[in-house]
Backbone as CSV, one residue per row, in Angstrom:
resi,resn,N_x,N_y,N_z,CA_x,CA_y,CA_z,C_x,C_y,C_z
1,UNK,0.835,-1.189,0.000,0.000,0.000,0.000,0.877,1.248,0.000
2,UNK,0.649,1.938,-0.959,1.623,3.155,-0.681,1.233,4.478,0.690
3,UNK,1.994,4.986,0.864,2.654,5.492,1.977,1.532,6.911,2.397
4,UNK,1.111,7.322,1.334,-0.307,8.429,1.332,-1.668,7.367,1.620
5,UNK,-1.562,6.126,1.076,-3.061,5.498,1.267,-3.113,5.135,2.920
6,UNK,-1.985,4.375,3.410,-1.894,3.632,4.873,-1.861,5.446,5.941
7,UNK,-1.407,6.024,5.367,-1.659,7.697,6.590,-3.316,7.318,6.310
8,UNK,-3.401,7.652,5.636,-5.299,7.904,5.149,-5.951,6.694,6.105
9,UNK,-5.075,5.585,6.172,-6.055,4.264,6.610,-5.700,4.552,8.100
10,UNK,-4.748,5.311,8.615,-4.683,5.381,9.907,-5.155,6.053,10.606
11,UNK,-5.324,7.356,10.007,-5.914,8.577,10.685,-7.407,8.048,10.564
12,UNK,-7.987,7.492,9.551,-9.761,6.834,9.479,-9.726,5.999,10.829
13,UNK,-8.616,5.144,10.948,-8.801,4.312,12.022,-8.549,5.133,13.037
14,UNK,-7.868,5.431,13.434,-7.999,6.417,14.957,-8.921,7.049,15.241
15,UNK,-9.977,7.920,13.931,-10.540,8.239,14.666,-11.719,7.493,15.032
16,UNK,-11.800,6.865,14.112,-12.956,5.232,14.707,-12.630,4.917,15.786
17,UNK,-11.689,4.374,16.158,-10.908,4.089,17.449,-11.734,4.737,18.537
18,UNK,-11.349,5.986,18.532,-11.511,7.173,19.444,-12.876,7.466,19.747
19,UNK,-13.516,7.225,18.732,-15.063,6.940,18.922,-15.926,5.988,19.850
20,UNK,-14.871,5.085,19.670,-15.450,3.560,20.086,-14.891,3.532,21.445
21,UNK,-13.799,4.500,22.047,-13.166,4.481,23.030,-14.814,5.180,23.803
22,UNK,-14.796,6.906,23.190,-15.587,6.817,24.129,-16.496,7.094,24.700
23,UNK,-17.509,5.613,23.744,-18.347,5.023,23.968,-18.820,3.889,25.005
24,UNK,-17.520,3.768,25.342,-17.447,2.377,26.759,-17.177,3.395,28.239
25,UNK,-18.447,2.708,28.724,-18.879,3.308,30.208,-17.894,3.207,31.052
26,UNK,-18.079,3.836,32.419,-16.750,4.259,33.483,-17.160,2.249,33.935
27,UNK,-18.063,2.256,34.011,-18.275,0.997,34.657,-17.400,-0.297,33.817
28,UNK,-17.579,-0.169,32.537,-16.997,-1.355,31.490,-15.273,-1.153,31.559
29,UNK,-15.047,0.056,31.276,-13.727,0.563,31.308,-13.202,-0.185,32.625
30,UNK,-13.331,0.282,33.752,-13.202,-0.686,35.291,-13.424,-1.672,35.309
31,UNK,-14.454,-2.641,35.255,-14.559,-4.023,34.567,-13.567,-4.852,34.007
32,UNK,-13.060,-4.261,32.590,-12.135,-4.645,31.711,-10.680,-4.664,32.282
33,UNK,-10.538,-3.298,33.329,-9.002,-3.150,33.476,-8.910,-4.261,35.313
34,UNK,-10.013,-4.168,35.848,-9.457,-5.155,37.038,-9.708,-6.419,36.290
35,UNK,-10.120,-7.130,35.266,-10.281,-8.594,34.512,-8.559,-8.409,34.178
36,UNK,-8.159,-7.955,33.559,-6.731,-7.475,32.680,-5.749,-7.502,33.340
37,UNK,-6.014,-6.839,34.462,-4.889,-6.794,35.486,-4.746,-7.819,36.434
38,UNK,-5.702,-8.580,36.974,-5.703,-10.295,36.898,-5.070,-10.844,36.476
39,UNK,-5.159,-10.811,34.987,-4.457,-11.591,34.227,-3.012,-11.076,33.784
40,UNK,-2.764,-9.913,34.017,-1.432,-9.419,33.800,-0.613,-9.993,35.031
41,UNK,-0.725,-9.885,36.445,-0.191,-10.022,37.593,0.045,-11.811,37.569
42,UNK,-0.913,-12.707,36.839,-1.177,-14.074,37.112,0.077,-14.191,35.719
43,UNK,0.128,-13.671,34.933,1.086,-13.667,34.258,2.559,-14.680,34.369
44,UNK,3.273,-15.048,33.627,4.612,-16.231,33.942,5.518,-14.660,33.564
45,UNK,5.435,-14.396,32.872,6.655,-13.160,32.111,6.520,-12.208,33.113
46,UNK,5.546,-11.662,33.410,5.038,-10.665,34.541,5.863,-11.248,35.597
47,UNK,5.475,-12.033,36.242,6.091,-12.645,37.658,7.568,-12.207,37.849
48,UNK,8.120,-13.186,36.575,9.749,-13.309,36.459,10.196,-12.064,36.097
49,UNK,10.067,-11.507,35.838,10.297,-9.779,35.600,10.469,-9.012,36.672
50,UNK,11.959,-8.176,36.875,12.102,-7.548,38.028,12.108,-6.150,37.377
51,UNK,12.328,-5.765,36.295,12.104,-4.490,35.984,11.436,-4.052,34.929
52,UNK,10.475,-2.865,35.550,9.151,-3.476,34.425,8.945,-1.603,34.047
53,UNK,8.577,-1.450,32.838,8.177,0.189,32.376,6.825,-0.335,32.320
54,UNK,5.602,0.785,32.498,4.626,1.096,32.798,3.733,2.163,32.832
55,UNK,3.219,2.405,31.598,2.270,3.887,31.283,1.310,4.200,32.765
56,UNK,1.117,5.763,32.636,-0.222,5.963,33.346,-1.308,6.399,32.720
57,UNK,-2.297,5.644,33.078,-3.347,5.497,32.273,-3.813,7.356,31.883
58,UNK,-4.324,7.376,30.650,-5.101,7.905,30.718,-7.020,7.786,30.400
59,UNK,-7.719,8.644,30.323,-9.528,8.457,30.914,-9.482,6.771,29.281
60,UNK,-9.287,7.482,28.695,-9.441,6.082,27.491,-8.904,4.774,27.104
61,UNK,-7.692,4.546,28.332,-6.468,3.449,28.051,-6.903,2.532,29.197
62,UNK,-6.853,1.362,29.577,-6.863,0.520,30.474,-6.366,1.045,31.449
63,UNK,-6.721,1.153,32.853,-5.868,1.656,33.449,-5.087,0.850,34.683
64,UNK,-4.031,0.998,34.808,-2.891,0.320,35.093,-2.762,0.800,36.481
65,UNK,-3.081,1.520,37.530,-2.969,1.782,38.861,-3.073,0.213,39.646
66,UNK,-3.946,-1.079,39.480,-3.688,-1.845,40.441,-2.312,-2.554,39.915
67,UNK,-1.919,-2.332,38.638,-0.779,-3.656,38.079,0.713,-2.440,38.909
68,UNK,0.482,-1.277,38.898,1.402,-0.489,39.315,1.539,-0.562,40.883
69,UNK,0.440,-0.857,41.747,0.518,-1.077,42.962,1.585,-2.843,43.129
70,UNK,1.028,-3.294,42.222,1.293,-4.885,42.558,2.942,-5.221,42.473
71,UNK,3.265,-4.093,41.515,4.940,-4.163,41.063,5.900,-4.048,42.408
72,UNK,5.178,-2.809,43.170,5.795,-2.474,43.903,5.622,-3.196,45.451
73,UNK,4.471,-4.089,45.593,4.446,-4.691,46.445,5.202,-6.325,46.960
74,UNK,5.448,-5.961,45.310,6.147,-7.583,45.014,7.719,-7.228,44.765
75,UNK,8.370,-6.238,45.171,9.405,-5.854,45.186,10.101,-5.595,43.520
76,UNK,9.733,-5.339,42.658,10.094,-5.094,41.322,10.008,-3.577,41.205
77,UNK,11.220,-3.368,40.203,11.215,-2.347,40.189,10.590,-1.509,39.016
78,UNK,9.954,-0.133,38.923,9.259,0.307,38.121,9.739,1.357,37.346
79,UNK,9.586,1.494,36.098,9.677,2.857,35.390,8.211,3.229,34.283
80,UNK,8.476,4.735,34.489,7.138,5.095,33.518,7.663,6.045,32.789
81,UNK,6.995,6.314,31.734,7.349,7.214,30.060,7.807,8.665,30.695
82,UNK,8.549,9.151,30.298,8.478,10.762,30.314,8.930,11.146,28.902
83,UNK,7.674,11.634,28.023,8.028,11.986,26.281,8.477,13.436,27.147
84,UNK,9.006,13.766,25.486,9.197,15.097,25.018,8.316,15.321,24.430
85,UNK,7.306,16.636,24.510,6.435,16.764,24.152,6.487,17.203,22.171
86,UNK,7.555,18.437,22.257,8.157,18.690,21.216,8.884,17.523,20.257
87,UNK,8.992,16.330,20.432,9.526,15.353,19.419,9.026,14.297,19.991
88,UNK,9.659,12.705,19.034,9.268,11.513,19.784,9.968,10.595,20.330
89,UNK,11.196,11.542,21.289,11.813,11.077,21.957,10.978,10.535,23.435
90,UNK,11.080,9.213,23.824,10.605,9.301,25.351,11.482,8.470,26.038
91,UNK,11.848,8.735,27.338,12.576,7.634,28.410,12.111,6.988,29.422
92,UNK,12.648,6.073,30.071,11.653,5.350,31.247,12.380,5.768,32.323
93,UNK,11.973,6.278,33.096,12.477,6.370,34.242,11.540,6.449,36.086
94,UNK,12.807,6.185,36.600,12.392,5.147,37.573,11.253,5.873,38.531
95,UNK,10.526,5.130,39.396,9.269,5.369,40.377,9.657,5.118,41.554
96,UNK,9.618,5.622,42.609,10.381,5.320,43.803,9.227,4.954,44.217
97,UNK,7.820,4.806,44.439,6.385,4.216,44.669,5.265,5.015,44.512
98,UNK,4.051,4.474,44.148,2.830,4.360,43.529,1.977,6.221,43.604
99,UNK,2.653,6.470,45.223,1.862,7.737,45.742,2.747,8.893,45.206
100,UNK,4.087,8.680,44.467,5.158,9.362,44.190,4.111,10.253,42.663
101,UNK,3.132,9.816,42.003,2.500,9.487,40.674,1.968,11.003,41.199
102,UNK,1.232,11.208,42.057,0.343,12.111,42.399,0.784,13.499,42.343
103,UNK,2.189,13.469,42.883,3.062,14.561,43.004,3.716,15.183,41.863
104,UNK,3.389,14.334,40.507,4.434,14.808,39.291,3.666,15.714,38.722
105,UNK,4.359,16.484,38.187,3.563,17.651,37.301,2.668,16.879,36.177
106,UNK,1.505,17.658,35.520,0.669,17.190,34.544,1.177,17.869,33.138
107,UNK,1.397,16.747,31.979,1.701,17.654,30.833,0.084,18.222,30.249
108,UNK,0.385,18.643,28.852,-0.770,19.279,28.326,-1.825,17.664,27.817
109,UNK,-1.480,16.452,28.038,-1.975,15.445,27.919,-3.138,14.974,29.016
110,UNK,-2.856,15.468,29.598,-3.445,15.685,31.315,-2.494,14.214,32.118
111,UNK,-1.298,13.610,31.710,-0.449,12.832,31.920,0.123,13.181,32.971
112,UNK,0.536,12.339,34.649,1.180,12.889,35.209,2.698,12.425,34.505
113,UNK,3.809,13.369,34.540,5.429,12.425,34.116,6.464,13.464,35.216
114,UNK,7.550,13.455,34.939,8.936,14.577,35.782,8.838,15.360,34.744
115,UNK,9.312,16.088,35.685,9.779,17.659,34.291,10.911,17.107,33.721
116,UNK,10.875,17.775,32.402,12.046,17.104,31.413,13.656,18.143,31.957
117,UNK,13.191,18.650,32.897,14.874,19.310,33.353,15.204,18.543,34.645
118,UNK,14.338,17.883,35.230,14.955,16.559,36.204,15.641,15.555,36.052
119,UNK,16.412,15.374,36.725,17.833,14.195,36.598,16.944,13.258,37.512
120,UNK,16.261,11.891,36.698,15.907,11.057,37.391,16.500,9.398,36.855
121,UNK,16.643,8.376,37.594,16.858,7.362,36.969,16.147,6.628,35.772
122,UNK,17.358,6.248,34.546,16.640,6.112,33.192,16.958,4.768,33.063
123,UNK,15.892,4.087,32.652,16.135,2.500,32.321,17.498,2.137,31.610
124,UNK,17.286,2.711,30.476,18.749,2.125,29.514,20.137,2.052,29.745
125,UNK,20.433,3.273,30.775,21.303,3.658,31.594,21.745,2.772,33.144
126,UNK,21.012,1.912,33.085,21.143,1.551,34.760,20.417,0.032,34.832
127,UNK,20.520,-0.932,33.034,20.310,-2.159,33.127,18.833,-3.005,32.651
128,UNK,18.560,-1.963,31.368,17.372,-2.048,30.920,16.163,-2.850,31.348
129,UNK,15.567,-3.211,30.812,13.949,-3.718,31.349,13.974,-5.296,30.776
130,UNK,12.974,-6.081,31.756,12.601,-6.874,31.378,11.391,-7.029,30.623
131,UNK,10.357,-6.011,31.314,8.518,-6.362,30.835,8.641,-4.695,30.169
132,UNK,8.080,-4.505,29.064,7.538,-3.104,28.391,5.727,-3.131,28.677
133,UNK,4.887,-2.118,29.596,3.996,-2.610,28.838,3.577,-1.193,27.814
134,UNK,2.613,-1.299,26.970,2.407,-0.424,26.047,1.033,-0.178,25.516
135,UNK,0.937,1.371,25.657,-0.631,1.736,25.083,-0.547,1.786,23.937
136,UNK,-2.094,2.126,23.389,-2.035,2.091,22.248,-3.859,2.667,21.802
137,UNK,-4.153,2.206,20.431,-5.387,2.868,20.264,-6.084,2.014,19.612
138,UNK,-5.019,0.650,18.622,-5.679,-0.151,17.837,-4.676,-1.209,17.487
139,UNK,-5.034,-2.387,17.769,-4.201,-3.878,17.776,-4.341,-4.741,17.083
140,UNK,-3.576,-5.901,16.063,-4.378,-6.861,15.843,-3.573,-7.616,16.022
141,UNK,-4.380,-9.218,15.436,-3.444,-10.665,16.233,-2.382,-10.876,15.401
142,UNK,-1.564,-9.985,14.385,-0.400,-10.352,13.669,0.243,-9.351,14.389
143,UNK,-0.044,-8.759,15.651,1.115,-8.189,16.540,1.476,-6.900,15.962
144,UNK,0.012,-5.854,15.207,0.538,-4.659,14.845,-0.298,-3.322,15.552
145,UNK,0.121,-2.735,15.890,-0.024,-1.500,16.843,-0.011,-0.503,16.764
146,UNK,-1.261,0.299,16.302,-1.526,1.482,15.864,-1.958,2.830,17.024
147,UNK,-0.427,3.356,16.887,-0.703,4.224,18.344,-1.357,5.700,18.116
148,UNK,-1.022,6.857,18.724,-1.772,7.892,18.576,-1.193,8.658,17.579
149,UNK,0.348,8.709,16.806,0.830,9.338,15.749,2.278,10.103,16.116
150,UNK,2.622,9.509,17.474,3.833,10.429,17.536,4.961,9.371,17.329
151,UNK,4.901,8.317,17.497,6.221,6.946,17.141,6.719,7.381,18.390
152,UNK,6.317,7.453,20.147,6.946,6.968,20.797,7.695,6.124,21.006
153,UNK,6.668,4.760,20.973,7.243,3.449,21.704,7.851,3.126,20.478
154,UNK,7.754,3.025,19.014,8.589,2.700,17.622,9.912,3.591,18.249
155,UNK,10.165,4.373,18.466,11.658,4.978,18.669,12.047,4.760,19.805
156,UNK,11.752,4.680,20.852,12.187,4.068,22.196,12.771,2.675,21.414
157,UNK,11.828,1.741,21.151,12.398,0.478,21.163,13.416,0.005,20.261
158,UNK,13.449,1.003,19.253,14.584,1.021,18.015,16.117,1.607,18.722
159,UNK,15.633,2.776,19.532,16.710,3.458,20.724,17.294,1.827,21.731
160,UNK,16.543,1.567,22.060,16.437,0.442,22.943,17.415,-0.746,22.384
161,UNK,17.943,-1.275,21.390,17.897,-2.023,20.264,20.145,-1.688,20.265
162,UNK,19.472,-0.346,19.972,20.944,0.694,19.127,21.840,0.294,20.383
163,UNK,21.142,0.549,21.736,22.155,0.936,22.706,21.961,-0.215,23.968
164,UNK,21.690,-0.898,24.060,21.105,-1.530,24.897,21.694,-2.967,24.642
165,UNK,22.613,-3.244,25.759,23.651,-5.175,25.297,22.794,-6.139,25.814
166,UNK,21.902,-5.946,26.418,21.347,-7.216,27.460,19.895,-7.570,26.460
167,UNK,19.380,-8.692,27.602,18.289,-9.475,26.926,17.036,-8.102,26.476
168,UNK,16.576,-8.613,25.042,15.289,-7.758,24.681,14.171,-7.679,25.531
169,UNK,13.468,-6.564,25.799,12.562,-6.918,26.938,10.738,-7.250,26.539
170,UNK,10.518,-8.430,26.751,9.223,-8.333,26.523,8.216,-7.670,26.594
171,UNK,7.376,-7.792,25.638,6.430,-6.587,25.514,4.921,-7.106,25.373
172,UNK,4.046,-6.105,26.011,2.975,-6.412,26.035,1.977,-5.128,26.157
173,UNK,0.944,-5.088,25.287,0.509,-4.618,25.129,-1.140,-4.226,26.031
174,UNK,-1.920,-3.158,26.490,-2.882,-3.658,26.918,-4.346,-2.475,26.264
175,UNK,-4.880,-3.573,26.218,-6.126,-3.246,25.617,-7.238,-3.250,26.203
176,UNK,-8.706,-2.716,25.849,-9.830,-2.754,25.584,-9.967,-3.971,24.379
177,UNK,-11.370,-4.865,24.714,-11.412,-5.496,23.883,-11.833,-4.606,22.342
178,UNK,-12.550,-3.886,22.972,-13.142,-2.766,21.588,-12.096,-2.111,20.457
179,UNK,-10.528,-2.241,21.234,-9.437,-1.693,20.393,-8.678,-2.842,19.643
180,UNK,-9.482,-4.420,19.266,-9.017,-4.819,18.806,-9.316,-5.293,17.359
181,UNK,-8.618,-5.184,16.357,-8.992,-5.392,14.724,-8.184,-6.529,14.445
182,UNK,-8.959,-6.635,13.060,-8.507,-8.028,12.445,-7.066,-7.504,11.378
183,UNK,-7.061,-6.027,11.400,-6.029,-5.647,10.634,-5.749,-3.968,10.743
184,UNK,-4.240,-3.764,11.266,-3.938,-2.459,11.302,-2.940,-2.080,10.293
185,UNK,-3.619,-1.113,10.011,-2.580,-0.372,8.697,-1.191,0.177,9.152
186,UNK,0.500,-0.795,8.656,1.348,-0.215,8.869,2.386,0.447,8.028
187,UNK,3.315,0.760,8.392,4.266,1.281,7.355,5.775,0.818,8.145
188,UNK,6.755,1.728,7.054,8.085,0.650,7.404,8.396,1.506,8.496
189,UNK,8.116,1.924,9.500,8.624,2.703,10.636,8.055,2.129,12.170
190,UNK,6.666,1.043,11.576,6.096,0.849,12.536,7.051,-0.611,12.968
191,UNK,7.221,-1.034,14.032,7.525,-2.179,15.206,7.014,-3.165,14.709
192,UNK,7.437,-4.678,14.095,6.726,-5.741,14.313,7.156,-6.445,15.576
193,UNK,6.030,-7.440,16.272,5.810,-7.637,17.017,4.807,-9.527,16.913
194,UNK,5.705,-10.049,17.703,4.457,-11.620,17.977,3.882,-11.342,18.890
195,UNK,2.601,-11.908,18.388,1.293,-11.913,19.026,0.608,-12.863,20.104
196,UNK,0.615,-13.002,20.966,-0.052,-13.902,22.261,-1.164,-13.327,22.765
197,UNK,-2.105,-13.839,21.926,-3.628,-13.180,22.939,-3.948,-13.847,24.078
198,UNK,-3.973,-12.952,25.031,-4.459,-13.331,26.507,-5.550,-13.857,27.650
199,UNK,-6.667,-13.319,26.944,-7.638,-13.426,27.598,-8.776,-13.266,26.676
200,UNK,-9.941,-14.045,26.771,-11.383,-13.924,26.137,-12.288,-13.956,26.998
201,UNK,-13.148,-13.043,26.143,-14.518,-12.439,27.095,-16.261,-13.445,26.253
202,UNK,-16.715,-12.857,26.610,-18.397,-13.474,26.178,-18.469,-12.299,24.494
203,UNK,-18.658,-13.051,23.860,-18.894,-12.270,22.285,-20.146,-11.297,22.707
204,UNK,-19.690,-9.687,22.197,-20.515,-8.809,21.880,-20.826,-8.264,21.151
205,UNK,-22.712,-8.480,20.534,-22.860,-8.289,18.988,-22.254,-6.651,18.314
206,UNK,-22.074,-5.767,19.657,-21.850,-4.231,19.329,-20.734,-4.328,17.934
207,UNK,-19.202,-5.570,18.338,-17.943,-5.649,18.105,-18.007,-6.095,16.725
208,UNK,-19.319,-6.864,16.086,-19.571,-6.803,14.685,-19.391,-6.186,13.562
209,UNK,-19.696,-4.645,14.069,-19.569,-3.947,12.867,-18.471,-3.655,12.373
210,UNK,-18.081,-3.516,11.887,-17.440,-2.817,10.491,-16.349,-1.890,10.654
211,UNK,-14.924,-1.551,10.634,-14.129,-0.770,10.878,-13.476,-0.381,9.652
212,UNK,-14.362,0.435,8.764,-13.571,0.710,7.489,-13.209,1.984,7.295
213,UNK,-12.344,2.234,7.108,-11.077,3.635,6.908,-11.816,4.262,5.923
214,UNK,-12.561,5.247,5.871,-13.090,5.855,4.384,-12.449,6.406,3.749
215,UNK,-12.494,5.841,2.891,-11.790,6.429,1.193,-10.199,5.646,1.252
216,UNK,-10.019,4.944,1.986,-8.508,3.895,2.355,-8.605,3.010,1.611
217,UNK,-7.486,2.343,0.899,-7.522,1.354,-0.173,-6.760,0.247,0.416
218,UNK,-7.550,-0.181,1.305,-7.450,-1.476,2.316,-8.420,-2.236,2.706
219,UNK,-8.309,-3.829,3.101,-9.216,-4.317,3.531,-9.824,-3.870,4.848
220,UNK,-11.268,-4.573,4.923,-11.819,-3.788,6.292,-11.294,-4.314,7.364
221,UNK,-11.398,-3.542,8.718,-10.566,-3.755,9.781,-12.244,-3.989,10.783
222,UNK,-12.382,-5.526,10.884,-13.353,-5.421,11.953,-12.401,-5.629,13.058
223,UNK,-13.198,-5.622,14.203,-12.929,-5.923,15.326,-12.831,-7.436,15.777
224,UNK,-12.039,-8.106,16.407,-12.117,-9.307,16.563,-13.339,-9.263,17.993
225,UNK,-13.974,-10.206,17.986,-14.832,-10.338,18.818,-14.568,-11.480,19.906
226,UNK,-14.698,-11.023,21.461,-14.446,-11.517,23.069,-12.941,-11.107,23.060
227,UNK,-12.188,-10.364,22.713,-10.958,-10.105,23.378,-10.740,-9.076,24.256
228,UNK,-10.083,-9.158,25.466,-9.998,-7.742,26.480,-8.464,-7.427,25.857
229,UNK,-7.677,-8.577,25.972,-6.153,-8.441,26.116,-4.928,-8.734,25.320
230,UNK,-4.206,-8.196,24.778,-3.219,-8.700,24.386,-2.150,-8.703,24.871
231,UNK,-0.612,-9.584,24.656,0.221,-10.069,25.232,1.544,-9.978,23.904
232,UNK,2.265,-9.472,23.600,2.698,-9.117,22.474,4.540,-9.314,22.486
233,UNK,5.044,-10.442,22.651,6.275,-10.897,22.781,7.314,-10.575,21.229
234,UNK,8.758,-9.688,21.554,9.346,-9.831,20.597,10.229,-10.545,20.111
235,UNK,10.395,-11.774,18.977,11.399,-12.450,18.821,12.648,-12.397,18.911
236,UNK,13.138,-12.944,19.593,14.460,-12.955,19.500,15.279,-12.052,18.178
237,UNK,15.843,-11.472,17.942,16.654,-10.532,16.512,15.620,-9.880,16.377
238,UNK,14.482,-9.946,15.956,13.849,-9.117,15.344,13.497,-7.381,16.039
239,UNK,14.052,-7.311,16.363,13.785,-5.402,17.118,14.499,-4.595,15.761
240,UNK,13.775,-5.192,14.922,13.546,-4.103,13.227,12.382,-3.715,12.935
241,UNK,12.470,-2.830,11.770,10.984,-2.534,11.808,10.519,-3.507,10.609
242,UNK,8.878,-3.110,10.999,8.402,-4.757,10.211,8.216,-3.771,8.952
């Protein structure tokens, strides 16, 4: 697909996405993320993992406050994103605990992170990560990940790759079942990624319809139907882009 049609198929999909985000109640949203986080914590990769990066949610993303409590109760250590707002540079750096979250300044995202003139501990620097996990807006089961448009986590993990001697760190992704398609439009910049779906829910006829990019010269992107979760492991060599 050339490189003007897949923008076209992405921006259609996001904002479908974004629609469908939010359309799911405070109640379903909560629902979905204590089912998720169950299953993230019951996790084998999760467990064995002592150093783990970790978004903070925002109102539309799964939200990750009990898997962030659990890290720290189980003695693992934590890091969370701090982008640059101005480019798509971002780093992980470290959480000294859970109530520390409350105290950080808010960007224009309504995101809490550190100010980018703070000297705080950075993953890559001090023995990289084992577990990544990673937001997103739209997923499917060939492990492709259509985020909001800035190539955070694509340049972190390519950064990650360049400079980084130790084991690759697994990655996983977390979702709404509603953010998941049978096909996301990528290009050569985006991350491939294997796919391990996690968890299934009771089929909902809503997840039927139709996710087509208008005026995109691609197949349609439904939604796969009963999924909350994905689990998104990278092969061994492969931290190229797909």
């Amino acid at each position: 697909m050339a490189a003007a049609a897949v923008s076209g198929a992405k921006r259609s999909l996001r904002a479908e996405l974004k629609q469908r985000l939010r359309a799911i109640s405070a109640e379903e949203r909560l629902r979905q993320s204590r089912l998720l986080a169950q299953k993230v914590i019951a996790h084998s990769q999760y467990q064995k993992s002592k150093r783990i990066s970790i978004f903070l949610s925002k109102q539309d993303e799964i939200e990750t406050e009990e898997i962030i409590k659990d890290i720290f109760q189980r003695g693992k250590t934590c890091f969370i994103p701090r982008y640059r707002l101005q480019s798509n540079h971002m780093d992980m750096v470290k959480l000294t605990s859970p109530e520390e979250i409350s105290s950080l300044p808010k960007t224009s995202w309504n995101i809490h992170q550190p100010g980018e003139g703070e000297v705080w501990e950075e993953a890559l620097s001090t023995g990289g990560l084992d577990l990544i996990f990673m937001p997103g807006l739209g997923f499917d089961k060939q492990g492709n990940r259509l985020g909001r448009g800035r190539g955070y986590y694509d340049a972190y993990l390519k950064r990650y790759a360049q400079q980084q001697q130790h084991a690759k760190p697994y990655t996983m992704a977390l979702a709404f079942k509603e953010q998941i398609c049978l096909q996301v439009p990528v290009d050569e910049n985006d991350m491939k990624f294997k796919l391990n779906i996690d968890e299934e829910l009771g089929s909902d006829s809503e997840n039927e319809r139709k996710l087509k990019p208008s005026g995109a010269d691609m197949a349609s992107l439904s939604p796969v139907i009963g999924l909350a979760s994905l689990c998104r492991e990278l092969h061994p060599g492969e931290f190229t882009d797909a």
